[in-house]
mmCIF file of the C-alpha atoms, coordinates in Angstrom:
data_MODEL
# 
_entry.id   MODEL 
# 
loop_
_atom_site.group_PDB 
_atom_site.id 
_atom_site.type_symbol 
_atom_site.label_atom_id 
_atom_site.label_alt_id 
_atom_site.label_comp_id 
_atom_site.label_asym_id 
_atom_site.label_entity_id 
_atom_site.label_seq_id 
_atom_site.pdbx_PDB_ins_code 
_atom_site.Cartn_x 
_atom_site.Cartn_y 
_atom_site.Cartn_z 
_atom_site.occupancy 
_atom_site.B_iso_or_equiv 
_atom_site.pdbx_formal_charge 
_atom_site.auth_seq_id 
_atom_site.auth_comp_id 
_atom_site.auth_asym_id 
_atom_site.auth_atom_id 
_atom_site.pdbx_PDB_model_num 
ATOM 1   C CA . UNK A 1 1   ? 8.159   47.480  127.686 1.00 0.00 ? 1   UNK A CA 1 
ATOM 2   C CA . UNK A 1 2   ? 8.528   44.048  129.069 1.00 0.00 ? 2   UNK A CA 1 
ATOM 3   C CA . UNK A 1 3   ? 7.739   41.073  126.821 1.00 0.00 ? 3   UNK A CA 1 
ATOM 4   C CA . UNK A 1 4   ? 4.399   40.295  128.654 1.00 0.00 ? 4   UNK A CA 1 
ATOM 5   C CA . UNK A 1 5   ? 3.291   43.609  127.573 1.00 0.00 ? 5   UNK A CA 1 
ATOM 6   C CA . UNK A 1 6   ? 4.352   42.817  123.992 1.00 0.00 ? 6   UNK A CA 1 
ATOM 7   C CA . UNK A 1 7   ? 2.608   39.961  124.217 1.00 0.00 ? 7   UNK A CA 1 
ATOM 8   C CA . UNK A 1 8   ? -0.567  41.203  125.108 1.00 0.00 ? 8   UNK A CA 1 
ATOM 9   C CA . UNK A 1 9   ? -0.466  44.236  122.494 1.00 0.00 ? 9   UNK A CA 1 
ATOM 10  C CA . UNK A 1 10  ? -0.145  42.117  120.100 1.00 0.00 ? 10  UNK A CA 1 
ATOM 11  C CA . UNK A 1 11  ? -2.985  39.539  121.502 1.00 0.00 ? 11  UNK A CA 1 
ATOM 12  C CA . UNK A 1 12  ? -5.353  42.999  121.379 1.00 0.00 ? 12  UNK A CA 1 
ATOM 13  C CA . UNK A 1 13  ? -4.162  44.504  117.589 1.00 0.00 ? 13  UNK A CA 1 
ATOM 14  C CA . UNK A 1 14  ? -5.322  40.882  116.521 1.00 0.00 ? 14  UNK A CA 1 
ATOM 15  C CA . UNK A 1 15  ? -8.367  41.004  117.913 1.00 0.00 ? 15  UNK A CA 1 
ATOM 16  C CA . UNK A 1 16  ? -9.314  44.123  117.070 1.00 0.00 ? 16  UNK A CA 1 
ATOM 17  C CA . UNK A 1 17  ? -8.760  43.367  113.876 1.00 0.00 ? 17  UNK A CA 1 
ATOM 18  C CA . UNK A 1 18  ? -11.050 40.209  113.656 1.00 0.00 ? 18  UNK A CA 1 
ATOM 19  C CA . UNK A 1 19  ? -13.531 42.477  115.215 1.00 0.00 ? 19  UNK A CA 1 
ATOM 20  C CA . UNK A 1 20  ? -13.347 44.595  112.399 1.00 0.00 ? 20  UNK A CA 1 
ATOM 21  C CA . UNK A 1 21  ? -13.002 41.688  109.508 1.00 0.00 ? 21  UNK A CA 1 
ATOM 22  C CA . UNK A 1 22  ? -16.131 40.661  111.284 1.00 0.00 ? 22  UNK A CA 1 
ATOM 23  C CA . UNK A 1 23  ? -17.946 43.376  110.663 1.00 0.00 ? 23  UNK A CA 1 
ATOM 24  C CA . UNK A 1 24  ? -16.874 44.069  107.676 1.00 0.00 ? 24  UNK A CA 1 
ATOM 25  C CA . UNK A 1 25  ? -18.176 40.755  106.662 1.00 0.00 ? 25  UNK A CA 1 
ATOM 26  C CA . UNK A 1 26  ? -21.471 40.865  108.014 1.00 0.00 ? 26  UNK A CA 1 
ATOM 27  C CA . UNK A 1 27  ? -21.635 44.980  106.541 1.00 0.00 ? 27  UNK A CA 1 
ATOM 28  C CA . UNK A 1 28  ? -20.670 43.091  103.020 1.00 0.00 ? 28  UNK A CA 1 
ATOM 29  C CA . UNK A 1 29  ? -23.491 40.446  103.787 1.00 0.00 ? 29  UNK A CA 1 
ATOM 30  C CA . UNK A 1 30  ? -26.108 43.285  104.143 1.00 0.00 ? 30  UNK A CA 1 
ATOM 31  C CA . UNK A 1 31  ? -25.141 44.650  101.056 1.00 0.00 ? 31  UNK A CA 1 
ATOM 32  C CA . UNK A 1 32  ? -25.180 42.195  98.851  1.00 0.00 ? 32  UNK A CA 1 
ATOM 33  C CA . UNK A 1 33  ? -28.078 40.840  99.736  1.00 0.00 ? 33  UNK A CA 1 
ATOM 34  C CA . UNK A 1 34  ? -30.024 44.414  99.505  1.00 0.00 ? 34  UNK A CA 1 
ATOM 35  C CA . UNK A 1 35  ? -28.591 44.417  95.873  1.00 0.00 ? 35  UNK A CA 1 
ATOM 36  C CA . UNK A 1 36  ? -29.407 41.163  95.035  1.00 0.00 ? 36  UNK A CA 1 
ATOM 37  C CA . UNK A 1 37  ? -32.857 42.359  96.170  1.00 0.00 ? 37  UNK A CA 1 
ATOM 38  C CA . UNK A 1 38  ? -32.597 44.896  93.935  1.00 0.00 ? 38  UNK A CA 1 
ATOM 39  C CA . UNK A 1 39  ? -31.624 43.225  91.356  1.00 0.00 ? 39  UNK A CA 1 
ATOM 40  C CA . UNK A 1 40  ? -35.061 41.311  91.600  1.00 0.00 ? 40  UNK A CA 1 
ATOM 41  C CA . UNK A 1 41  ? -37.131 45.046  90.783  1.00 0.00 ? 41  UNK A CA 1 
ATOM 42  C CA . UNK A 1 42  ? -37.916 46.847  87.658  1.00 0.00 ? 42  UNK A CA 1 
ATOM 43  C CA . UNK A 1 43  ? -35.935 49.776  87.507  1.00 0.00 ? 43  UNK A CA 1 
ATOM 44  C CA . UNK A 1 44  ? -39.243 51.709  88.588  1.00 0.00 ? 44  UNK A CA 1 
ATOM 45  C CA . UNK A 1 45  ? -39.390 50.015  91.348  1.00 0.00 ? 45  UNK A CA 1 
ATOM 46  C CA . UNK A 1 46  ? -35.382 50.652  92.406  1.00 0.00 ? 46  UNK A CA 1 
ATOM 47  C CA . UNK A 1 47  ? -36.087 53.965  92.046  1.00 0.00 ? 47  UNK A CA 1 
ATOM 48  C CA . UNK A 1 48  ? -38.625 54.049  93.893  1.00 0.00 ? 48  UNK A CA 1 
ATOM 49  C CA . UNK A 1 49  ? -36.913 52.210  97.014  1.00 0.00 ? 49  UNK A CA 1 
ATOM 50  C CA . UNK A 1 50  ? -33.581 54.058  96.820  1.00 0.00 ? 50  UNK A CA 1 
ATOM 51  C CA . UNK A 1 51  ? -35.835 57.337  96.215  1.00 0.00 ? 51  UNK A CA 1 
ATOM 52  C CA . UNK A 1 52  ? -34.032 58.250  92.872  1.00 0.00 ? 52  UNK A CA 1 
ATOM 53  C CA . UNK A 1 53  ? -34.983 60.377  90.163  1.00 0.00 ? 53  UNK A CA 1 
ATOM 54  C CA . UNK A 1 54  ? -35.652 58.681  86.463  1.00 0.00 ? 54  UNK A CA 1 
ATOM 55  C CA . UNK A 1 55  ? -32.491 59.517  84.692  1.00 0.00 ? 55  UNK A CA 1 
ATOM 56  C CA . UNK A 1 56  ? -33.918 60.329  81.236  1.00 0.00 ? 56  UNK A CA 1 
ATOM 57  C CA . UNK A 1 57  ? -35.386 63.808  83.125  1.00 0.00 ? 57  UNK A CA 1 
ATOM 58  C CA . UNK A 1 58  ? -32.442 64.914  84.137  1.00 0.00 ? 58  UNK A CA 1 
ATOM 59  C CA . UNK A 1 59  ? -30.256 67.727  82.338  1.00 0.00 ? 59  UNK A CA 1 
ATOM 60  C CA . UNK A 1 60  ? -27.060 69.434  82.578  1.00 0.00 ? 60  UNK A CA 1 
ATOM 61  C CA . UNK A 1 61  ? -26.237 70.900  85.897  1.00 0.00 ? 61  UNK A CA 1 
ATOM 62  C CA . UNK A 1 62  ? -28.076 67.902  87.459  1.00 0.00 ? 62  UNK A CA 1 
ATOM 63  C CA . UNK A 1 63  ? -26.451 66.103  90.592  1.00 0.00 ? 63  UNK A CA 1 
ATOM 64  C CA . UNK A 1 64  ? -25.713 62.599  89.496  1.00 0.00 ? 64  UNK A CA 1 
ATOM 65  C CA . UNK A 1 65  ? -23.745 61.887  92.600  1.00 0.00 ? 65  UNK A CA 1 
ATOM 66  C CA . UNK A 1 66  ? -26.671 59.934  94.325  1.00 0.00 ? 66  UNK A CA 1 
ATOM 67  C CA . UNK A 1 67  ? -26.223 57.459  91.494  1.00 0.00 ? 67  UNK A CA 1 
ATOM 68  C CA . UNK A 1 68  ? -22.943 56.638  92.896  1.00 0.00 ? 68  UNK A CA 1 
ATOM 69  C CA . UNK A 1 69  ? -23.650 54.970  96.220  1.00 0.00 ? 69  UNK A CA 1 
ATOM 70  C CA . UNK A 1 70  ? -23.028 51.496  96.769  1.00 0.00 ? 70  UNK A CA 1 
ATOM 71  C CA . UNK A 1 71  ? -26.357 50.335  97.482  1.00 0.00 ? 71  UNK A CA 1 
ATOM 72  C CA . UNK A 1 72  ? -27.482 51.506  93.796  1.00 0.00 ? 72  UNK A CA 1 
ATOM 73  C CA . UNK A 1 73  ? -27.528 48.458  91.230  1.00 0.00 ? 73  UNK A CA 1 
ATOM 74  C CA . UNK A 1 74  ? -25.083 48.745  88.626  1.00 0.00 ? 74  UNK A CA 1 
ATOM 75  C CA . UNK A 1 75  ? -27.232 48.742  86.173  1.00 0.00 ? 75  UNK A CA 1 
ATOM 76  C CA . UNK A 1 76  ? -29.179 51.730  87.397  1.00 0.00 ? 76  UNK A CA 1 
ATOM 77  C CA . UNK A 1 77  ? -25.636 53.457  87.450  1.00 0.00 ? 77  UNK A CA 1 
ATOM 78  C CA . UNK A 1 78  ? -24.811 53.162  84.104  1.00 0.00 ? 78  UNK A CA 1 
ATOM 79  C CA . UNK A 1 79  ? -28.026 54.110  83.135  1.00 0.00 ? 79  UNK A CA 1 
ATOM 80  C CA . UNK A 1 80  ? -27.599 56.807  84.605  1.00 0.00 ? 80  UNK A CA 1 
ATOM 81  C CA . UNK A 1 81  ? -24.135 57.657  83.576  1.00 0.00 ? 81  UNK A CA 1 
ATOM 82  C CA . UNK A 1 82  ? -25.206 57.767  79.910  1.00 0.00 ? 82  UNK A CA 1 
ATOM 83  C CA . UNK A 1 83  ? -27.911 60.625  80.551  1.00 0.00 ? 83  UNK A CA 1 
ATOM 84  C CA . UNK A 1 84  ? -24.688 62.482  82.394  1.00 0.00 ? 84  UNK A CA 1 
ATOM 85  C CA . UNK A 1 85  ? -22.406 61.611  79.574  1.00 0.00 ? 85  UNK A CA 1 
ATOM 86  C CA . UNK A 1 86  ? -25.492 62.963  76.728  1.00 0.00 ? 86  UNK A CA 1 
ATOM 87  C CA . UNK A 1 87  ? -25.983 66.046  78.616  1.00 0.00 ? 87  UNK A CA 1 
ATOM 88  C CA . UNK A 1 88  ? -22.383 66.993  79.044  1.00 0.00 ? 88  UNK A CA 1 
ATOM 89  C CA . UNK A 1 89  ? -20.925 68.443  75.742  1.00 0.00 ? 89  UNK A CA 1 
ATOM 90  C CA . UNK A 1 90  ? -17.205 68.061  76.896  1.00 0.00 ? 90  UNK A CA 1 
ATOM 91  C CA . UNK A 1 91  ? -17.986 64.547  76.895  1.00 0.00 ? 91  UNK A CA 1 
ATOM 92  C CA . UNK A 1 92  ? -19.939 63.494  74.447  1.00 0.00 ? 92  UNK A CA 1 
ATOM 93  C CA . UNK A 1 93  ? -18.429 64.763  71.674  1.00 0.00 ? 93  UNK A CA 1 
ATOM 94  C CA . UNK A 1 94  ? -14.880 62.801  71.888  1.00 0.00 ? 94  UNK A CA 1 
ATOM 95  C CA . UNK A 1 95  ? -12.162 64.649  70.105  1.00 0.00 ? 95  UNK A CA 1 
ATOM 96  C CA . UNK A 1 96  ? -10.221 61.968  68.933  1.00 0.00 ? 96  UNK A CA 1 
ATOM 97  C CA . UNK A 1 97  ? -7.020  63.669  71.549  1.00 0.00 ? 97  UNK A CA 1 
ATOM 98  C CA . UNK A 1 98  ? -7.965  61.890  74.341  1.00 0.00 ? 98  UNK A CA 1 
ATOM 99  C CA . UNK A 1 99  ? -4.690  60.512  76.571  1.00 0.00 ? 99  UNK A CA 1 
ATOM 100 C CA . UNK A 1 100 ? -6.542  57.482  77.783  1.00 0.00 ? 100 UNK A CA 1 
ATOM 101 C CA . UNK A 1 101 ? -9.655  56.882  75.558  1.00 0.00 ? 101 UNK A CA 1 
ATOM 102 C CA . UNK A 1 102 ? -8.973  53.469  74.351  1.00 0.00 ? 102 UNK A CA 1 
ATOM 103 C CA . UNK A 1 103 ? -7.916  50.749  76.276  1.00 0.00 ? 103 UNK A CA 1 
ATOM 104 C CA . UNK A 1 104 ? -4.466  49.323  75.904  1.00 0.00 ? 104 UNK A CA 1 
ATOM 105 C CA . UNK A 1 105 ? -5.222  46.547  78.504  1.00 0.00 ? 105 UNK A CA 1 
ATOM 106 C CA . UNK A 1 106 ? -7.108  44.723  75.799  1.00 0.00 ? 106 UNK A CA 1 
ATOM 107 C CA . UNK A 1 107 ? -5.525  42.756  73.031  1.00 0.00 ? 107 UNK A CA 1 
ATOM 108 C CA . UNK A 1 108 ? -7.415  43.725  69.803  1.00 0.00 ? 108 UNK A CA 1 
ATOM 109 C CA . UNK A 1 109 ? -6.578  47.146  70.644  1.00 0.00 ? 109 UNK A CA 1 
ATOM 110 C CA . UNK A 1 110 ? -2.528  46.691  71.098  1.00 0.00 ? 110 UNK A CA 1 
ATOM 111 C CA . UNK A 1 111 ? -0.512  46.782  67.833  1.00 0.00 ? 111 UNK A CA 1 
ATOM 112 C CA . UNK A 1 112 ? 1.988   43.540  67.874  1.00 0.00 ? 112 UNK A CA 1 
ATOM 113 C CA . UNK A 1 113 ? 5.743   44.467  68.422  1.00 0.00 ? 113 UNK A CA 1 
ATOM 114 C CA . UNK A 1 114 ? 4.220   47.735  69.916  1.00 0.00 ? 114 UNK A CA 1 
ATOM 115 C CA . UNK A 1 115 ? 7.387   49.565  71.498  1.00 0.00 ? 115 UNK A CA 1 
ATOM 116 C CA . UNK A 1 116 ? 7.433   52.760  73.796  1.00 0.00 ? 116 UNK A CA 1 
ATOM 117 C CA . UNK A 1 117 ? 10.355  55.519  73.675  1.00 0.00 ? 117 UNK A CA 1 
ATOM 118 C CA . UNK A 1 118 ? 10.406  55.795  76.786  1.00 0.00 ? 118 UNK A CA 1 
ATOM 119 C CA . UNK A 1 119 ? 13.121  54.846  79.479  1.00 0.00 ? 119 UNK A CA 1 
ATOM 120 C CA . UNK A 1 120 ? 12.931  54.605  83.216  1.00 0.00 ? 120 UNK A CA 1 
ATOM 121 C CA . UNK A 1 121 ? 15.229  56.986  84.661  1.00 0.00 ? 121 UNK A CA 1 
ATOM 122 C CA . UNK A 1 122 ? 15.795  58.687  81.029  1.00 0.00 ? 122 UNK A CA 1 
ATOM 123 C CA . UNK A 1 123 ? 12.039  59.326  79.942  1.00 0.00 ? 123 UNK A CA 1 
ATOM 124 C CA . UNK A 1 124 ? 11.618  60.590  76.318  1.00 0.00 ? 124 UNK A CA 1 
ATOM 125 C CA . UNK A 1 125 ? 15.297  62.270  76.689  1.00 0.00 ? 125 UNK A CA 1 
ATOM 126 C CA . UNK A 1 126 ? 16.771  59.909  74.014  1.00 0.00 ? 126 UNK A CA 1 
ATOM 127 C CA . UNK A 1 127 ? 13.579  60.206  71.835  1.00 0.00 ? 127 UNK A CA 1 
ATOM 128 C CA . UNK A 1 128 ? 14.156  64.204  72.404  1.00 0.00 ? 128 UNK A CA 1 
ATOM 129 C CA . UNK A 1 129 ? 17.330  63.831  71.356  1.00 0.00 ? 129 UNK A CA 1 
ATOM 130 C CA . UNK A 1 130 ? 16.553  61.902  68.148  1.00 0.00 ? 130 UNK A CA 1 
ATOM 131 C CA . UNK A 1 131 ? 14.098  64.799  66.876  1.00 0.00 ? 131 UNK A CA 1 
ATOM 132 C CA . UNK A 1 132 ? 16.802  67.508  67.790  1.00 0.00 ? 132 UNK A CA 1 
ATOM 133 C CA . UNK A 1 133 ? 19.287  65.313  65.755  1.00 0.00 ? 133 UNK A CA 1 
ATOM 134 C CA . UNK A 1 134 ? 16.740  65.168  62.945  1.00 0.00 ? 134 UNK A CA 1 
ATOM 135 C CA . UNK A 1 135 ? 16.161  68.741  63.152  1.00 0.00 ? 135 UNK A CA 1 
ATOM 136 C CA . UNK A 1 136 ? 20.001  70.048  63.078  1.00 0.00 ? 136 UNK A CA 1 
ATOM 137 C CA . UNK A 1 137 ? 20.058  67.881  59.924  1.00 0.00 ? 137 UNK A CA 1 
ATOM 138 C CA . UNK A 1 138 ? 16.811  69.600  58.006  1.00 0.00 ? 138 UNK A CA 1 
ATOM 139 C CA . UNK A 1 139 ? 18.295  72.854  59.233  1.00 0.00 ? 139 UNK A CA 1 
ATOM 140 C CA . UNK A 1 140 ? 21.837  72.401  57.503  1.00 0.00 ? 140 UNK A CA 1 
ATOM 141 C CA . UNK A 1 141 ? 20.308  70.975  54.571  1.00 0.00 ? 141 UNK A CA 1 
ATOM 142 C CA . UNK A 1 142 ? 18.228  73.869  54.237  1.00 0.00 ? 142 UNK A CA 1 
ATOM 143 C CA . UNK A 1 143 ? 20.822  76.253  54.708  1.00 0.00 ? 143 UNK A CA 1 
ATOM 144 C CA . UNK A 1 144 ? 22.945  74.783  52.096  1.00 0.00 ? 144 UNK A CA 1 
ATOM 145 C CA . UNK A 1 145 ? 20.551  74.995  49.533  1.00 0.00 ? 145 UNK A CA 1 
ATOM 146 C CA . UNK A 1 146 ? 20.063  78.514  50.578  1.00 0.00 ? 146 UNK A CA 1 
ATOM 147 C CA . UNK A 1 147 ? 23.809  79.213  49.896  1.00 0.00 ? 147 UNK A CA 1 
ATOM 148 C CA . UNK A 1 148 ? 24.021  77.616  46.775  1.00 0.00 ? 148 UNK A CA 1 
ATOM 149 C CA . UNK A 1 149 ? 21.273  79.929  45.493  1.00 0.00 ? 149 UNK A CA 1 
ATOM 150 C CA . UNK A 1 150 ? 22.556  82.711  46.876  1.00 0.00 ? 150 UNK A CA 1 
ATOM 151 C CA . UNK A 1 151 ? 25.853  81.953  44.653  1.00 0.00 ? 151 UNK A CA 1 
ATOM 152 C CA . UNK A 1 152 ? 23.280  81.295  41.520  1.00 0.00 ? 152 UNK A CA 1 
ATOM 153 C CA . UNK A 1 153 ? 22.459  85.035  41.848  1.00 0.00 ? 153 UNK A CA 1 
ATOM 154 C CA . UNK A 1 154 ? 25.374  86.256  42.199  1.00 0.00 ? 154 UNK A CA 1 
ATOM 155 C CA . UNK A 1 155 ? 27.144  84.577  38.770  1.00 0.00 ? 155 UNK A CA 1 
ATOM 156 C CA . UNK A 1 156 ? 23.883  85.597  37.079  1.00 0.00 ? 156 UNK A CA 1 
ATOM 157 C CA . UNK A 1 157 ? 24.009  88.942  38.239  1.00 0.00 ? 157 UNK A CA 1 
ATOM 158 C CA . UNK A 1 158 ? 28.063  89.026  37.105  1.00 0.00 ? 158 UNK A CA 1 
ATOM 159 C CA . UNK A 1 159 ? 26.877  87.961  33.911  1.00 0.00 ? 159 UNK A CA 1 
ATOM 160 C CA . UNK A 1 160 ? 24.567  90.538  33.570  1.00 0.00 ? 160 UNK A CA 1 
ATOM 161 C CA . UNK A 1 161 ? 26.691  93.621  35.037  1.00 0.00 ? 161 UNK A CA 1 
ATOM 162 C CA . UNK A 1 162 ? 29.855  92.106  32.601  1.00 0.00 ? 162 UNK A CA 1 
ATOM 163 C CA . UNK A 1 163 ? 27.184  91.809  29.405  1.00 0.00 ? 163 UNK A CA 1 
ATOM 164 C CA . UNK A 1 164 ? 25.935  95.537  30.415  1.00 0.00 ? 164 UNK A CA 1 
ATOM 165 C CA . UNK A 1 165 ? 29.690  96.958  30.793  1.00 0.00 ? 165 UNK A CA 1 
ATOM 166 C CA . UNK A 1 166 ? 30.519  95.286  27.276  1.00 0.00 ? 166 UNK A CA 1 
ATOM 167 C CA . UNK A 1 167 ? 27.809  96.821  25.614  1.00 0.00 ? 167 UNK A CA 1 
ATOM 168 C CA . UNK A 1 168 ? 26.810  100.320 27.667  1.00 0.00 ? 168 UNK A CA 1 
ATOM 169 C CA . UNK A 1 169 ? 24.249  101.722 26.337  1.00 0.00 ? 169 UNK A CA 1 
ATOM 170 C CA . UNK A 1 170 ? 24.263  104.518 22.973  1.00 0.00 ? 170 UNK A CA 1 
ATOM 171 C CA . UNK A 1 171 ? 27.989  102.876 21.986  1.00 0.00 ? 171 UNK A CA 1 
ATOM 172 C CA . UNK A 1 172 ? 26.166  100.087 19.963  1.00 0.00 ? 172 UNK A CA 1 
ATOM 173 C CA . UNK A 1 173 ? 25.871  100.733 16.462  1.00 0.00 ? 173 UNK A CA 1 
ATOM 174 C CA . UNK A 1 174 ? 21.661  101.899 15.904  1.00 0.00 ? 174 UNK A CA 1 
ATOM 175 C CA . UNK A 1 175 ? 19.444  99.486  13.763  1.00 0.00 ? 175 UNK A CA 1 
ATOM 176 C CA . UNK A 1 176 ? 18.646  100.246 10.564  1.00 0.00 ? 176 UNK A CA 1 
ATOM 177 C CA . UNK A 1 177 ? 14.952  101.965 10.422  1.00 0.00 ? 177 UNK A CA 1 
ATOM 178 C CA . UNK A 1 178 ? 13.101  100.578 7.058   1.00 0.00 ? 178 UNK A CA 1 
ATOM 179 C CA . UNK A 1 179 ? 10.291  102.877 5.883   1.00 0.00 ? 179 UNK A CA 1 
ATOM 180 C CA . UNK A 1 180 ? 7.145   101.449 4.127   1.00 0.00 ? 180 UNK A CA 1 
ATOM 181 C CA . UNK A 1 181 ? 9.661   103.324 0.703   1.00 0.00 ? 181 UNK A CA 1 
ATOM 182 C CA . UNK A 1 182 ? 12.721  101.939 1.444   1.00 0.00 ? 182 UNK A CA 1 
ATOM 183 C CA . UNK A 1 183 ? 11.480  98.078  1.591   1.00 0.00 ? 183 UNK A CA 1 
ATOM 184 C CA . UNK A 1 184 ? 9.542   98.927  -1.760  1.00 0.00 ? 184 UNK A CA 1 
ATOM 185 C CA . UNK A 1 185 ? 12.398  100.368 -3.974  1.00 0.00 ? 185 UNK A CA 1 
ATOM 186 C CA . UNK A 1 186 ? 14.508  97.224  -2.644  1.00 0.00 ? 186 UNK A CA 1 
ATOM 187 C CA . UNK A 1 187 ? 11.755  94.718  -3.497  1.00 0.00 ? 187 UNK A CA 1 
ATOM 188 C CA . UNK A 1 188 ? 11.469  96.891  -6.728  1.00 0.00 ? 188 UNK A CA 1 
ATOM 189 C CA . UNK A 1 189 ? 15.321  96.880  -7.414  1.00 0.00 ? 189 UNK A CA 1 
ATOM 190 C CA . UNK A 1 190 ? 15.421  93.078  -6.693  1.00 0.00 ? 190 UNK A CA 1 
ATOM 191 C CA . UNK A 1 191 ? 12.454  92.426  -9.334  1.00 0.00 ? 191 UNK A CA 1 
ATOM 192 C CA . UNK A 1 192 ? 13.013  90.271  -12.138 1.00 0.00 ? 192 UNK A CA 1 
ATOM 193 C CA . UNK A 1 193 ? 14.030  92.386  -15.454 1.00 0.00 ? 193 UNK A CA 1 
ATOM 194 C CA . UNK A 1 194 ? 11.266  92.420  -18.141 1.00 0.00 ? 194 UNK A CA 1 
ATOM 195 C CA . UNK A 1 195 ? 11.402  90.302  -21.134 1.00 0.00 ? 195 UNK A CA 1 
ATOM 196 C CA . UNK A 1 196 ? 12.440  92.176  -23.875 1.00 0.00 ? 196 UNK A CA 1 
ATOM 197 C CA . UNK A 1 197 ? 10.339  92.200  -27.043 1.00 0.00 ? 197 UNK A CA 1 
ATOM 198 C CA . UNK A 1 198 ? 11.721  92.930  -31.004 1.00 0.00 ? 198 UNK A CA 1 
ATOM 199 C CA . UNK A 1 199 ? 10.084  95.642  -32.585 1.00 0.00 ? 199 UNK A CA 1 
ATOM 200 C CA . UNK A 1 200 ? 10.098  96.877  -36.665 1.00 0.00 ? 200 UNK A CA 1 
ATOM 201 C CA . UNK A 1 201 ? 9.806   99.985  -37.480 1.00 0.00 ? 201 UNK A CA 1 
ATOM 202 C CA . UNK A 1 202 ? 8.007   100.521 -41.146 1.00 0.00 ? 202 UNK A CA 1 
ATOM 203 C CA . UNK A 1 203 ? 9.222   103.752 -43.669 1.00 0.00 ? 203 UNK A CA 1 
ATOM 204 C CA . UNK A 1 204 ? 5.880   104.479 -45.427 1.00 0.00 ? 204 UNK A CA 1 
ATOM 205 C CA . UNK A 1 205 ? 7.971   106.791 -48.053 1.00 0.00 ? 205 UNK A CA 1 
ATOM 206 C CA . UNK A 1 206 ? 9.489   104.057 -50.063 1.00 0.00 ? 206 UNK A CA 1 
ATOM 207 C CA . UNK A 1 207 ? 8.230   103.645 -52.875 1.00 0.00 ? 207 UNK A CA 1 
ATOM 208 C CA . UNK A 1 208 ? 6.570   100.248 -54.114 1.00 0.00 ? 208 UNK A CA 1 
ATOM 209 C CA . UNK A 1 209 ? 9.342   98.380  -56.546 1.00 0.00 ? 209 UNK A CA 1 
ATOM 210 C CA . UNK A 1 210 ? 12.102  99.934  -54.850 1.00 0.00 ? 210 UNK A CA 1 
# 
């Protein structure tokens, strides 16, 4: 291709594409002035123009798509989007576990100092890598206390066996068995001694004078 050629390729790409800006302009023209036309009307009345259902009727299952076009106001859309969003379970009742349900562009909602574990190139793998880390160390500790009462057991259950083999049973001298007799003739042997008491003894055969 010679440079003539070039030079007219070029000269034709460019004006093609201020043919196209141009109509792209005047497209954009017609547009916003049919909106701010619109935006003149009652909602009735826009409606009624665009031939669009009143919201509030519709349910679930309802196509909401027509609501999307450019030509529809945007006030009319969002209108519209909050019947969709009130019909639709899955999205009106917000979990809480929503990915992207607030929005971290704004600055009341991002925490000062906020930092992110990620890396580019690495991802989460050194955030990974912490929790394993953390994990191996809950894991040992655990272990160890599992060891040390495993060795509890086994000196109390030495203790026990020795204690048993010291003292097997029927070798052990038997306990004295008391009887409701036997604890009374002790508590009558251990009883004070009466107090004893002088006593005369009379002979009526003496005679008086003597």
């Amino acid at each position: 291709m010679s440079a003539r050629e070039d030079f007219w390729s070029r000269r034709k790409a460019r004006v093609a594409a201020e043919d196209a800006a141009e109509v792209e302009a005047r497209e954009e023209a017609q547009r916003a002035e049919a909106r701010a036309s619109l935006e003149e009307k009652s909602d009735a009345e826009v409606l009624e123009l665009l031939g669009l259902p009143d919201p509030d009727t519709m349910n679930r299952g309802d196509d909401f798509s027509a609501f999307m076009a450019e030509t529809v106001p945007d006030r009319i859309r969002r209108w519209a989007l909050r019947r969709l969003w009130g019909t639709n379970p899955a999205l009106a009742n917000l979990d809480g576990l929503l990915d992207y349900g607030e929005d971290f562009t704004d600055k009341a909602m991002v925490i000062e100092n906020m930092q992110t574990a990620y890396q580019v190139g690495k991802g989460m793998l050194t955030h990974v890598q912490k929790l394993a880390r953390e994990a191996e160390a809950l894991s040992a500790m655990t272990d160890t206390e599992t060891e040390d009462e495993a060795g509890t057991d086994a000196a109390e259950a030495d203790v026990e066996q020795a204690s048993e083999e010291a003292d097997p049973p029927g070798v052990a001298e038997a306990a004295p068995v008391y009887s409701y007799e036997t604890a009374t003739q002790e508590a009558d042997a251990w009883a004070a001694p009466q107090r004893r008491r002088m006593q005369f003894t009379f002979d009526d055969t003496a005679e008086p004078g003597t």
